[in-house]
mmCIF file of the C-alpha atoms, coordinates in Angstrom:
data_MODEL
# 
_entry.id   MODEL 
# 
loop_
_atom_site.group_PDB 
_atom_site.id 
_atom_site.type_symbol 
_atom_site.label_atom_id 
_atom_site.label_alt_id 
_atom_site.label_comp_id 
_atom_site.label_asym_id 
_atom_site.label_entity_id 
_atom_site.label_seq_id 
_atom_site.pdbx_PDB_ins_code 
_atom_site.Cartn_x 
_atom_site.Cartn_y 
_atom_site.Cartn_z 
_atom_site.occupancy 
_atom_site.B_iso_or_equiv 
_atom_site.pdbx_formal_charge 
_atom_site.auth_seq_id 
_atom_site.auth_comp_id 
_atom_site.auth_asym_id 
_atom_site.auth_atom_id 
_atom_site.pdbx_PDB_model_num 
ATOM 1   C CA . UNK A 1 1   ? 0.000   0.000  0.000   1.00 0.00 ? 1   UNK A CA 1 
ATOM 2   C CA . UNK A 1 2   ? 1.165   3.454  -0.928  1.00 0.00 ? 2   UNK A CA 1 
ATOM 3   C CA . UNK A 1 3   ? 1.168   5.736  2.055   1.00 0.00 ? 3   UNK A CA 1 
ATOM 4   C CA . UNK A 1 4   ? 0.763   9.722  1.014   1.00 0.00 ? 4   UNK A CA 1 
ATOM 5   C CA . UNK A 1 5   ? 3.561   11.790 2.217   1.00 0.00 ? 5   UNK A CA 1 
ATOM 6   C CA . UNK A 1 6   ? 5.335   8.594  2.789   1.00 0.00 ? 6   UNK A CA 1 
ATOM 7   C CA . UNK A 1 7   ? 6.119   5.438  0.826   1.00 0.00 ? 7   UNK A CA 1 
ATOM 8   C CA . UNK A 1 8   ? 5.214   2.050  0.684   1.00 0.00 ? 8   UNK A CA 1 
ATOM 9   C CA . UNK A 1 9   ? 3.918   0.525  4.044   1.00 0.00 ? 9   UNK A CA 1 
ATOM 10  C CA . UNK A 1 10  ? 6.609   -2.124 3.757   1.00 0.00 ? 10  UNK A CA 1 
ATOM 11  C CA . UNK A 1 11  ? 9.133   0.864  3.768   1.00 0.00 ? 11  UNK A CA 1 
ATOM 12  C CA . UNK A 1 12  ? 10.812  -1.155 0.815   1.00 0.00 ? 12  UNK A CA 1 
ATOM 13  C CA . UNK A 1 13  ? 10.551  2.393  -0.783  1.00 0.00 ? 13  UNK A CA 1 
ATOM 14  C CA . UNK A 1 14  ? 9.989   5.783  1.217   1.00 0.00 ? 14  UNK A CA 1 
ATOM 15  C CA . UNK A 1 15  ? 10.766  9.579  1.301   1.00 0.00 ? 15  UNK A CA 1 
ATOM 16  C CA . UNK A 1 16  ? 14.250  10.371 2.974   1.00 0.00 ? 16  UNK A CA 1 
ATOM 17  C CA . UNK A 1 17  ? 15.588  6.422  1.905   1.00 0.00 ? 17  UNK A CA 1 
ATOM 18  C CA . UNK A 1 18  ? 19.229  6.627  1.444   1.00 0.00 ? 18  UNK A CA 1 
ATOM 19  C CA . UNK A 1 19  ? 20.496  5.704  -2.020  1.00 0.00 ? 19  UNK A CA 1 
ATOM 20  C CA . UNK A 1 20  ? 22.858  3.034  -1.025  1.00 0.00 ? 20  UNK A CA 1 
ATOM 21  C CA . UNK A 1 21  ? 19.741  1.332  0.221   1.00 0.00 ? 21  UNK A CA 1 
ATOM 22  C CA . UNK A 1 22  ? 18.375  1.297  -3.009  1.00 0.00 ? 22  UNK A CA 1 
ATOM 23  C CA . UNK A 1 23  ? 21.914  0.049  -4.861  1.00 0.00 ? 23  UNK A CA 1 
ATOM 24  C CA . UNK A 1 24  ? 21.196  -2.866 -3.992  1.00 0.00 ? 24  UNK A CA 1 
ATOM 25  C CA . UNK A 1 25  ? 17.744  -3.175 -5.944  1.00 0.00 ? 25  UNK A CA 1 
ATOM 26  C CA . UNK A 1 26  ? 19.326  -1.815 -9.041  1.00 0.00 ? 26  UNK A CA 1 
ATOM 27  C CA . UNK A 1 27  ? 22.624  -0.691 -10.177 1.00 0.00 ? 27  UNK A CA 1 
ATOM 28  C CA . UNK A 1 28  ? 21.364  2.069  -12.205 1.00 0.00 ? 28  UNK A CA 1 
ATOM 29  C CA . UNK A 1 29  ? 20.582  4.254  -8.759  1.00 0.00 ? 29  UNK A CA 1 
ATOM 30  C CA . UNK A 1 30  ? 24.459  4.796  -8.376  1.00 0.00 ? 30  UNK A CA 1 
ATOM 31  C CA . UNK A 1 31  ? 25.793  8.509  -8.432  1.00 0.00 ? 31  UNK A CA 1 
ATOM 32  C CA . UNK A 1 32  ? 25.583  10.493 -10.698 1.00 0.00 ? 32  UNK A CA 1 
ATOM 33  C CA . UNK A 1 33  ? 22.270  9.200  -11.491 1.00 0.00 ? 33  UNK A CA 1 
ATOM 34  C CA . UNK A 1 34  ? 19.603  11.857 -9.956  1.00 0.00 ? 34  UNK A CA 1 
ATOM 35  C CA . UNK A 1 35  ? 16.815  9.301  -10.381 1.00 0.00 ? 35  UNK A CA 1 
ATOM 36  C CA . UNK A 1 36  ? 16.423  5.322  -11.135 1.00 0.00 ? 36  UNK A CA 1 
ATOM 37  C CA . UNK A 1 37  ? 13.848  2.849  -11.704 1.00 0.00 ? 37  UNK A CA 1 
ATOM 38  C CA . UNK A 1 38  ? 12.872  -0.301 -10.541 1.00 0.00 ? 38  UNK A CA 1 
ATOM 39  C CA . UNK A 1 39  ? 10.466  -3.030 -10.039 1.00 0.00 ? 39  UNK A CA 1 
ATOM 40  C CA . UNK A 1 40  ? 10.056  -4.727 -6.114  1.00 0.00 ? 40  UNK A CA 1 
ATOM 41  C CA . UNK A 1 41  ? 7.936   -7.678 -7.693  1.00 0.00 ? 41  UNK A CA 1 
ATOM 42  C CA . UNK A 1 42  ? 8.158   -9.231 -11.139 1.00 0.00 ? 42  UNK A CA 1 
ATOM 43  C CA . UNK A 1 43  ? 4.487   -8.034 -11.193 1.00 0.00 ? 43  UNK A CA 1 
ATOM 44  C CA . UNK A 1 44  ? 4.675   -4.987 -10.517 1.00 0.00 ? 44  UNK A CA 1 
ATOM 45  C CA . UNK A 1 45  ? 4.581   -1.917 -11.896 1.00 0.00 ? 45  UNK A CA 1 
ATOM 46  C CA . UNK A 1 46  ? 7.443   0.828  -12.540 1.00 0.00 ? 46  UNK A CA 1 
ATOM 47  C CA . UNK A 1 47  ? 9.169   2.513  -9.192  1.00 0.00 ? 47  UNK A CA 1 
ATOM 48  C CA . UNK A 1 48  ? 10.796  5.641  -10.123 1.00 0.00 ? 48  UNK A CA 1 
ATOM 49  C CA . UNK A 1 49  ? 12.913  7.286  -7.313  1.00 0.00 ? 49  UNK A CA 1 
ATOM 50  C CA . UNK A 1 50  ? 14.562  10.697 -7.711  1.00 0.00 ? 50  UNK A CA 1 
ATOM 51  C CA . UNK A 1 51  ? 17.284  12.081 -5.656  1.00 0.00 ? 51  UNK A CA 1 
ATOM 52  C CA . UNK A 1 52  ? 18.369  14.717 -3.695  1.00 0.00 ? 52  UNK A CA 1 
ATOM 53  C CA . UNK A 1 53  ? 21.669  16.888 -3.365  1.00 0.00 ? 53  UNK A CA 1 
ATOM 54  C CA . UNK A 1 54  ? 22.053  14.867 -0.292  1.00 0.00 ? 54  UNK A CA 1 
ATOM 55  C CA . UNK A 1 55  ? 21.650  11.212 -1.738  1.00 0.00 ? 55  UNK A CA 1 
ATOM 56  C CA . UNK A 1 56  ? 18.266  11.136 -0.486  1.00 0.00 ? 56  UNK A CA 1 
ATOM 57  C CA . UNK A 1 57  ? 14.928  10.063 -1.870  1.00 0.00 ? 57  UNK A CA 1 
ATOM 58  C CA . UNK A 1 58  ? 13.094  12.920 -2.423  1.00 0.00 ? 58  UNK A CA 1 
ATOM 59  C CA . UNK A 1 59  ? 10.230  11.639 -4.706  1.00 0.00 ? 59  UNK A CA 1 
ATOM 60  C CA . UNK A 1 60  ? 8.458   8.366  -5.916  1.00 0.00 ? 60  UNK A CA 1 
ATOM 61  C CA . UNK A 1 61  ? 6.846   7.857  -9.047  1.00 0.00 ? 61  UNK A CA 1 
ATOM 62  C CA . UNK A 1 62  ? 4.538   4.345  -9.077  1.00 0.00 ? 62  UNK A CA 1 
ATOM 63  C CA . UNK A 1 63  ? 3.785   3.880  -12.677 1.00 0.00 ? 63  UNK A CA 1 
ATOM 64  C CA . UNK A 1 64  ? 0.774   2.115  -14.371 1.00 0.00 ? 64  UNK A CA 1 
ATOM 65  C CA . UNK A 1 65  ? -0.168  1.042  -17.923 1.00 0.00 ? 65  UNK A CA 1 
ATOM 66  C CA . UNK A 1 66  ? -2.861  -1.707 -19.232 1.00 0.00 ? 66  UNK A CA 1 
ATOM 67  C CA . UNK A 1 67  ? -6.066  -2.326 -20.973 1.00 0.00 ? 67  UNK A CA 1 
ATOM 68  C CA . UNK A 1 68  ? -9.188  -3.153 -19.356 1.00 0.00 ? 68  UNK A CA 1 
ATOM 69  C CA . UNK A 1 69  ? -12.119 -4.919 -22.042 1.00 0.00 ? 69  UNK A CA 1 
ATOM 70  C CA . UNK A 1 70  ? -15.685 -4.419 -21.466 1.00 0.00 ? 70  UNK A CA 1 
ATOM 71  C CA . UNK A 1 71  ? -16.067 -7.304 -18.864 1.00 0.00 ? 71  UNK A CA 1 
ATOM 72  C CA . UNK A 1 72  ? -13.803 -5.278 -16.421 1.00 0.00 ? 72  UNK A CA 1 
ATOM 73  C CA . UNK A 1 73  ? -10.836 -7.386 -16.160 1.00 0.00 ? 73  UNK A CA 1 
ATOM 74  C CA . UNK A 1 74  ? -9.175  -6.339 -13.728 1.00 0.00 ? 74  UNK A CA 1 
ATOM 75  C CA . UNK A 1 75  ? -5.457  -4.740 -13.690 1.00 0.00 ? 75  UNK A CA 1 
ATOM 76  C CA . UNK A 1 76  ? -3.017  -7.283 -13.078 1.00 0.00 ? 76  UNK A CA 1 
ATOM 77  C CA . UNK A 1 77  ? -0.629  -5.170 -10.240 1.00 0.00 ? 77  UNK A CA 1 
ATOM 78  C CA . UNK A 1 78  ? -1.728  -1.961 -8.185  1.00 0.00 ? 78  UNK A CA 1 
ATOM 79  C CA . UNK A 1 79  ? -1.167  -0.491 -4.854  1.00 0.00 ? 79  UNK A CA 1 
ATOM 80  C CA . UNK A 1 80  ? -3.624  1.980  -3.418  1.00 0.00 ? 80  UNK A CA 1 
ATOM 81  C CA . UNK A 1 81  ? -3.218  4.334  -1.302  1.00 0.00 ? 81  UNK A CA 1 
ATOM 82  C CA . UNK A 1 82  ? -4.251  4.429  2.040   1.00 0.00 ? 82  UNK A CA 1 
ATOM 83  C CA . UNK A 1 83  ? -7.193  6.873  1.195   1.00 0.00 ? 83  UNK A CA 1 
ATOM 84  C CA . UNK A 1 84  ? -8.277  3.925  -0.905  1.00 0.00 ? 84  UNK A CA 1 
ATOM 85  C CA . UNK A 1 85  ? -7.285  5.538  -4.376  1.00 0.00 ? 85  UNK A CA 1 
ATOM 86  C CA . UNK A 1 86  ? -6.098  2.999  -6.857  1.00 0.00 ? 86  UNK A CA 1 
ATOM 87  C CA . UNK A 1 87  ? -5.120  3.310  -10.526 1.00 0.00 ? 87  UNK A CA 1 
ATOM 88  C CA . UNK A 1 88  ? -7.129  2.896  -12.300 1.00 0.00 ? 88  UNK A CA 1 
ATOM 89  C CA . UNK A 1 89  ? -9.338  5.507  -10.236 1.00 0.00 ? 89  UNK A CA 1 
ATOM 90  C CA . UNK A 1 90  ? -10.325 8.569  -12.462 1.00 0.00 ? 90  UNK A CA 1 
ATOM 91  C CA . UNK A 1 91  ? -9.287  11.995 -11.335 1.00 0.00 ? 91  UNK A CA 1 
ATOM 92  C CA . UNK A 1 92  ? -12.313 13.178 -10.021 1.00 0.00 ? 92  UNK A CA 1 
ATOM 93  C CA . UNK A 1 93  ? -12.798 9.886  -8.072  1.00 0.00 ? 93  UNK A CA 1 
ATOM 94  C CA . UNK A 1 94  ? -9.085  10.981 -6.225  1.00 0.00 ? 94  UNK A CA 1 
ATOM 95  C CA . UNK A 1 95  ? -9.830  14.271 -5.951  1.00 0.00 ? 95  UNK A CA 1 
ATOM 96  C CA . UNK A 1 96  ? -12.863 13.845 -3.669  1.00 0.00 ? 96  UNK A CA 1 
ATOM 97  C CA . UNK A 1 97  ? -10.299 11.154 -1.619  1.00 0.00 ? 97  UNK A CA 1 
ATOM 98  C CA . UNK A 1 98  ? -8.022  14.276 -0.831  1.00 0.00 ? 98  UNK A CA 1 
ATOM 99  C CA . UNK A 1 99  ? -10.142 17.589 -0.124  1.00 0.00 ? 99  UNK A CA 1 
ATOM 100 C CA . UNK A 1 100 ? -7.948  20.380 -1.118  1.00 0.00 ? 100 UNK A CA 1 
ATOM 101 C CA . UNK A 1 101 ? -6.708  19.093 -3.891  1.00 0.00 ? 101 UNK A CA 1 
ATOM 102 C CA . UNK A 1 102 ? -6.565  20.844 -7.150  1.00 0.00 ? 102 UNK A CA 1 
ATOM 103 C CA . UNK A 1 103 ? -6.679  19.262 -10.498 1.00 0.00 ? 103 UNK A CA 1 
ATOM 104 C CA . UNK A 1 104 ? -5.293  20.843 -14.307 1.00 0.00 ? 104 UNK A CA 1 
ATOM 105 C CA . UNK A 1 105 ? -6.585  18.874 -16.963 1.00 0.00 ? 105 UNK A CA 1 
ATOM 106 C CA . UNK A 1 106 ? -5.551  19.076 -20.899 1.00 0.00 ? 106 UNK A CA 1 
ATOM 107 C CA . UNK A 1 107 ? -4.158  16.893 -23.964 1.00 0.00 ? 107 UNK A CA 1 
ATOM 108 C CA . UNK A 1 108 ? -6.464  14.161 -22.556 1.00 0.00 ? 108 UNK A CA 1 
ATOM 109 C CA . UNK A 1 109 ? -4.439  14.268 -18.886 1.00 0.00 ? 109 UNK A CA 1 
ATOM 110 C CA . UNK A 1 110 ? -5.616  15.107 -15.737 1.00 0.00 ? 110 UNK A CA 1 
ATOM 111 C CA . UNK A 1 111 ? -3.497  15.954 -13.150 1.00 0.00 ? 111 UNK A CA 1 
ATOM 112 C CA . UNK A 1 112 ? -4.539  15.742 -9.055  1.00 0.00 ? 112 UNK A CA 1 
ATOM 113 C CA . UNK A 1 113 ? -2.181  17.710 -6.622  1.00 0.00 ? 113 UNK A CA 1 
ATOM 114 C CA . UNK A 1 114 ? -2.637  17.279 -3.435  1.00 0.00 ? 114 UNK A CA 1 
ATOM 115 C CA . UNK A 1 115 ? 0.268   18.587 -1.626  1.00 0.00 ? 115 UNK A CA 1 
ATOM 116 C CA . UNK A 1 116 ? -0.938  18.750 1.773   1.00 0.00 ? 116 UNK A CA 1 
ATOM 117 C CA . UNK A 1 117 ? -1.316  14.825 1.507   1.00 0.00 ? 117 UNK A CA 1 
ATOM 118 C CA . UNK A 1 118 ? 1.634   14.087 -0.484  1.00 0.00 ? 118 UNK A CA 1 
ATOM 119 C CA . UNK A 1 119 ? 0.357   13.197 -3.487  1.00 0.00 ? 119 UNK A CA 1 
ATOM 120 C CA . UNK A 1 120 ? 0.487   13.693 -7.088  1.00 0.00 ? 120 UNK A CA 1 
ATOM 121 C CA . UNK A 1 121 ? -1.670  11.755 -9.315  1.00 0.00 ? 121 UNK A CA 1 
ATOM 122 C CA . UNK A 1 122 ? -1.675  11.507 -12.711 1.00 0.00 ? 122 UNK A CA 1 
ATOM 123 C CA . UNK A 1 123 ? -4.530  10.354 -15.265 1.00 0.00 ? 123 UNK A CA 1 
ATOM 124 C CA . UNK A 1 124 ? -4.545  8.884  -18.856 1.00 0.00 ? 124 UNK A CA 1 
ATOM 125 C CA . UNK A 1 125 ? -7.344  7.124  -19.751 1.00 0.00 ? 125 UNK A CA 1 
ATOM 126 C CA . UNK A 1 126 ? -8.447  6.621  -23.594 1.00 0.00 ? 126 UNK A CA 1 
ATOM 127 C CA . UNK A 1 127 ? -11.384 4.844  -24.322 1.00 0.00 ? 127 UNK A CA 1 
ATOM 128 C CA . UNK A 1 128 ? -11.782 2.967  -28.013 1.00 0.00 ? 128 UNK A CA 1 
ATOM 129 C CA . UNK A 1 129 ? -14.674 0.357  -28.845 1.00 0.00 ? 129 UNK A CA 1 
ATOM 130 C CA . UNK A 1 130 ? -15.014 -1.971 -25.985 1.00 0.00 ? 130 UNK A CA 1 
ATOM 131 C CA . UNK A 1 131 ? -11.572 -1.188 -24.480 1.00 0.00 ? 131 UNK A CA 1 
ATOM 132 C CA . UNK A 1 132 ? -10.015 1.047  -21.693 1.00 0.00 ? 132 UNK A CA 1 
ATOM 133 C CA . UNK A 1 133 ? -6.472  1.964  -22.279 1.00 0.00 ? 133 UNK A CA 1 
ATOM 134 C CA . UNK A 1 134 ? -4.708  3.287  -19.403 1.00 0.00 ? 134 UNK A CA 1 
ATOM 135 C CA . UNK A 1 135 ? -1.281  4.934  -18.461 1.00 0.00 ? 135 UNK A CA 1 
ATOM 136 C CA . UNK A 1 136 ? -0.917  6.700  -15.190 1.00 0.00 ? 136 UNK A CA 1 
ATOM 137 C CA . UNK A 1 137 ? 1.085   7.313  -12.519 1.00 0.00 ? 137 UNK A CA 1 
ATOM 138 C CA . UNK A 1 138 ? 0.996   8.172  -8.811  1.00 0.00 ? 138 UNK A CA 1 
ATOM 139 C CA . UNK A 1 139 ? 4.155   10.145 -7.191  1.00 0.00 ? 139 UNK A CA 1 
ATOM 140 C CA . UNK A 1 140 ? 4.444   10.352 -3.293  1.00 0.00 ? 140 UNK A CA 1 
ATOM 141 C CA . UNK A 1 141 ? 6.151   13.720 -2.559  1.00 0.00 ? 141 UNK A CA 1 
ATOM 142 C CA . UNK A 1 142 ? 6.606   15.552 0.811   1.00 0.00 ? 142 UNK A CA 1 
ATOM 143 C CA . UNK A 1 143 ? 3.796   17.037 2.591   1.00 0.00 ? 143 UNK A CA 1 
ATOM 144 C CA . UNK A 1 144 ? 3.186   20.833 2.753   1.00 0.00 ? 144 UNK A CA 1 
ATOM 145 C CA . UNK A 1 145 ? 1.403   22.489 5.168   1.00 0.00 ? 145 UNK A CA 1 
# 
């Protein structure tokens, strides 16, 4: 689960996580590299880390992409958050999850900011015939007040 402001409950990924820490999950997160990406299950999706001047995670990108058919199958990997967002959520469904949160839509993306949470969440969705094609991503960043 993706906790806002945060990480991942598991703390296999979080805000503040040294980069040495994440060395070991892939070799592409050594300086000079300011961000890297990674998968913690074969199943997952994308983890996108980006650091600070200090070697310090200062920003997590979960990313998302599949196809859903008319019978709803369901999207094979996702972590929600612990507002309950998920996904495949559209933006208006996470933008009544965080009150306060603004949203810019254009170029058929919506984008949910809800700082004071910790959350960014973007929101592709294209719809042809009897299919859902979806690309989004969520990105825990710090809190402001």
């Amino acid at each position: 689960m993706i906790i806002e402001g945060h990480g991942l409950t598991d703390n296999a990924v979080y805000l503040g996580q040294p980069r040495k820490q994440l060395i070991q999950r892939s070799k592409s997160c050594k300086k000079p590299a300011t961000e890297c990406t990674f998968r913690i299950e074969p199943s997952a999706q994308d983890i996108t880390v980006f650091f600070n001047a200090k070697n310090k995670v200062n920003r997590i990108r979960f990313a998302a992409q599949s196809t859903q058919t008319c019978q709803n199958e369901p999207i094979p990997f996702t972590w929600p958050t612990s507002k309950g967002v998920h996904f495949y959520d559209r933006f208006f469904n996470v933008q009544a999850a965080y009150p306060g949160s603004t949203v810019q839509c254009g170029g058929g993306v919506c984008l949910v900011d809800a700082p004071k949470d910790g959350l960014r969440f973007e929101d592709r969705h294209v719809f042809e015939d009897c299919f859902t094609f979806y690309n989004g991503t969520m990105e825990v960043i710090p809190k402001q007040p």
